[in-house]
C-alpha positions as CSV (number, residue, x, y, z in Angstrom):
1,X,131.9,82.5,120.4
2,X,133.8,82.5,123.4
3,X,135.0,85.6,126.0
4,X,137.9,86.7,124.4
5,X,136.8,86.4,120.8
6,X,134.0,88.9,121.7
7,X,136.9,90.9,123.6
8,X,138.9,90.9,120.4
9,X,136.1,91.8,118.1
10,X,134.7,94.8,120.8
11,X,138.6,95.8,120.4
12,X,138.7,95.7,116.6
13,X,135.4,97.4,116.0
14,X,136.8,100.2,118.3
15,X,140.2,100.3,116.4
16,X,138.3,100.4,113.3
17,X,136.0,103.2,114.2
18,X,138.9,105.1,115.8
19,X,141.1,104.6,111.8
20,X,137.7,105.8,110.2
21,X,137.5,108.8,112.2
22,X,141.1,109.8,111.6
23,X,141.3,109.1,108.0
24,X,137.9,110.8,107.2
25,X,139.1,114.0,109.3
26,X,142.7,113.9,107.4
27,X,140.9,114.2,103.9
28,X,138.8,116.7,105.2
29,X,141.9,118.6,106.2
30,X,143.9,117.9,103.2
31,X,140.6,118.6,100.8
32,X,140.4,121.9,102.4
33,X,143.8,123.1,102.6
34,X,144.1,121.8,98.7
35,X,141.6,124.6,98.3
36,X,143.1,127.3,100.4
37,X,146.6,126.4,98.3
38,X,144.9,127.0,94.9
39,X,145.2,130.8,96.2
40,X,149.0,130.5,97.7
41,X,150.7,128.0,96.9
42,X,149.2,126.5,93.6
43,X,152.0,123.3,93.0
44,X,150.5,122.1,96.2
45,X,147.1,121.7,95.5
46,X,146.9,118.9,93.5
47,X,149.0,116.6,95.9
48,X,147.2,117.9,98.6
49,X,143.9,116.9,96.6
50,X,144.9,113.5,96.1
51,X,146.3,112.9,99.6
52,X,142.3,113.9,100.7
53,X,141.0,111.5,98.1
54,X,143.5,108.6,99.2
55,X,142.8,109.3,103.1
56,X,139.2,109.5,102.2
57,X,139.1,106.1,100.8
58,X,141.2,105.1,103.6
59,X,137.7,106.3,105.3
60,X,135.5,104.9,103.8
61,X,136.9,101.5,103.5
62,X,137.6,101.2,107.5
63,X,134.0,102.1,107.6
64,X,133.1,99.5,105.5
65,X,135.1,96.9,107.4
66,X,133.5,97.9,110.7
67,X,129.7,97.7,109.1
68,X,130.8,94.6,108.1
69,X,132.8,93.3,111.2
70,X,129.1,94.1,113.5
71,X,127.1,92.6,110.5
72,X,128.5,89.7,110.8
73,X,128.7,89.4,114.7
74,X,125.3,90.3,114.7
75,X,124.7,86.6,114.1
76,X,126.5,85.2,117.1
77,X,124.1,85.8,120.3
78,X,127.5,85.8,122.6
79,X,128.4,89.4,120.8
80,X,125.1,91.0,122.0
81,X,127.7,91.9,124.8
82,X,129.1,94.1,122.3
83,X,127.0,97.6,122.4
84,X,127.1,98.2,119.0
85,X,126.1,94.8,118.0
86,X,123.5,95.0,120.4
87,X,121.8,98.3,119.1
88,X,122.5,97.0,115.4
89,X,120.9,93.7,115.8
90,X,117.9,95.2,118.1
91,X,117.2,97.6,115.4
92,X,116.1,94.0,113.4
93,X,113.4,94.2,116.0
94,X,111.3,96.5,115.9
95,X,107.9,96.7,114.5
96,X,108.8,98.8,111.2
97,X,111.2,96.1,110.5
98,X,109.2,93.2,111.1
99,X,106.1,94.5,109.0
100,X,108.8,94.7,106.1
101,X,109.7,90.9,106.8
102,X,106.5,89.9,107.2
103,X,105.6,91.7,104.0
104,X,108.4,90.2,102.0
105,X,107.4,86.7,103.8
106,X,103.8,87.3,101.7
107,X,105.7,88.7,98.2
108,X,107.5,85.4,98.7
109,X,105.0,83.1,99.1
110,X,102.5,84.7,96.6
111,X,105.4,84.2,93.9
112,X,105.6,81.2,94.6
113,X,102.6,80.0,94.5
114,X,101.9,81.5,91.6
115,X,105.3,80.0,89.5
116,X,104.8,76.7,91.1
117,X,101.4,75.2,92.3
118,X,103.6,73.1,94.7
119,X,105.1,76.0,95.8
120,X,106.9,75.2,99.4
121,X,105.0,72.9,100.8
122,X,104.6,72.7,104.2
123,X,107.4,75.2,104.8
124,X,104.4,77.5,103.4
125,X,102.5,77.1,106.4
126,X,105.2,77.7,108.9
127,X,106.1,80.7,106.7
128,X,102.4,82.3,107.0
129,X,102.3,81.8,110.9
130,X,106.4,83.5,110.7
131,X,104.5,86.5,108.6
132,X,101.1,86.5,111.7
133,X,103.7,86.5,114.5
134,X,106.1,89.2,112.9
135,X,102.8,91.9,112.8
136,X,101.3,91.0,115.6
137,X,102.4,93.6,118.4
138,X,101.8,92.2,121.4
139,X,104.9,89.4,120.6
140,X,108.3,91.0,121.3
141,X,110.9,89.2,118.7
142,X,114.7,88.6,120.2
143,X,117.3,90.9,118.4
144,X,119.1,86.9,117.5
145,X,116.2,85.9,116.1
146,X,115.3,89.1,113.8
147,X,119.1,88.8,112.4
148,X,118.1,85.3,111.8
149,X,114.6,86.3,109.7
150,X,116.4,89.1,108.5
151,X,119.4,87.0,106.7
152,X,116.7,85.1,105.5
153,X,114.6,87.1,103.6
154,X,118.0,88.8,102.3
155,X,121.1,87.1,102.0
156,X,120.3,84.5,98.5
157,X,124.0,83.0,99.2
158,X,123.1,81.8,102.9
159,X,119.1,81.2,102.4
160,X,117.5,78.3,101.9
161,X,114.3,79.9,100.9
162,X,116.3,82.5,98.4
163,X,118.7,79.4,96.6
164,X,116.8,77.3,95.1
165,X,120.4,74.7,95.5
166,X,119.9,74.7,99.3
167,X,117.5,72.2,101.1
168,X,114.0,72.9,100.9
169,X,113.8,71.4,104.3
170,X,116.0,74.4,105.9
171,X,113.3,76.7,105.2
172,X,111.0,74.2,107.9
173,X,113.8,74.8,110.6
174,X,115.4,78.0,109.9
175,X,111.3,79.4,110.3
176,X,111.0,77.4,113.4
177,X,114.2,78.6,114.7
178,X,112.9,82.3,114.0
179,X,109.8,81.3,115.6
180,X,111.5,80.4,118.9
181,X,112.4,83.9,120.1
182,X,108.8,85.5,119.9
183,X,107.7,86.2,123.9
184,X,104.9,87.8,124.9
185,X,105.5,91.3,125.7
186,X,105.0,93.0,128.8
C-alpha cells in the first residue's frame, strides 16, 4: 500500500464508525419513543418501530463493513499505521492466540496423517517447528505475521493448507513466511 491509500482507508474506517454510531443511536431513539407512543400516540408506533429496525440495520451493517474494512487491512503491514489495525492485528499475537494456532497446527497435522499416510510431506515438518515456535514464550511473533498464520489456519478459500485445489508447495512458504517474524523477546 502506499501513503494515501492508508490515509483513505484510516478516513473510511473513521467515517464508517462515525455512520455506525449514528444509525445505532437513531434506532435506539426511534425503538424507544415507538414504545413511549404505544401510550400517546398509538398510529405512530409502528412507523416508529420500523424506522428503529431499518436504522438498526443500517447499524449493524456499517459495523460490518468497518470489521471487514480492518480485517482485511490487517494483511497489508503498511496499515499497521492505522491504530485500529494495529491493535486488531496485535491481538493475533498474543500467547492465548498462538497456543490456539499452534493447537489447530497439531489437529491438522494429526488428521492428516491419519487420512493419508503421505500426509504433507515435508510441509509437515515446517508445520511442527510453526506449532514449537507459536508456544514457546520466549519468541515474540510480529502482529503481520500472526494475520498471516491466522488466515491460514482459517480462511479455506485463501489457504493452501485448508484447499486441497491450491499448491501443496504454498503450505512450505506460506509456514516459512510465518516463521520469519518470530524474534527473541526482551
Amino acid at each position: 500500500m502506499y501513503a494515501r491509500a492508508v490515509d483513505d482507508a484510516g478516513a473510511r474506517l473513521r467515517d464508517l464508525r462515525r455512520e455506525e454510531w449514528q444509525d445505532l443511536a437513531l434506532a435506539g431513539v426511534a425503538l424507544v419513543l415507538a414504545i413511549a407512543a404505544t401510550q400517546r400516540v398509538p398510529s405512530l408506533a409502528l412507523p416508529l418501530f420500523v424506522a428503529g429496525l431499518v436504522s438498526g440495520v443500517r447499524g449493524v451493517r456499517a459495523l460490518w463493513r468497518h470489521w471487514d474494512l480492518v480485517d482485511r487491512l490487517a494483511g497489508e503491514p503498511d496499515a499497521y499505521g492505522i491504530a485500529e489495525v494495529r491493535a486488531y492485528a496485535s491481538r493475533e499475537a498474543t500467547m492465548d492466540r498462538r497456543r490456539t494456532f499452534a493447537a489447530l497446527i497439531r489437529h491438522h497435522l494429526e488428521m492428516t496423517n491419519a487420512t493419508s499416510p503421505a500426509g504433507l510431506g515435508r510441509a509437515a515438518a515446517e508445520l511442527a517447528a510453526l506449532a514449537d515456535e507459536l508456544e514457546d514464550e520466549t519468541l515474540a511473533l510480529d502482529p503481520a505475521s500472526a494475520v498471516a498464520c491466522s488466515r491460514l489456519l482459517n480462511e479455506p478459500a485463501q489457504s493452501p493448507l485448508l484447499d486441497p485445489a491450491l499448491p501443496r508447495e504454498d503450505i512450505r512458504s506460506s509456514t516459512r513466511r510465518i516463521r520469519r517474524g518470530f524474534s527473541t523477546r526482551r
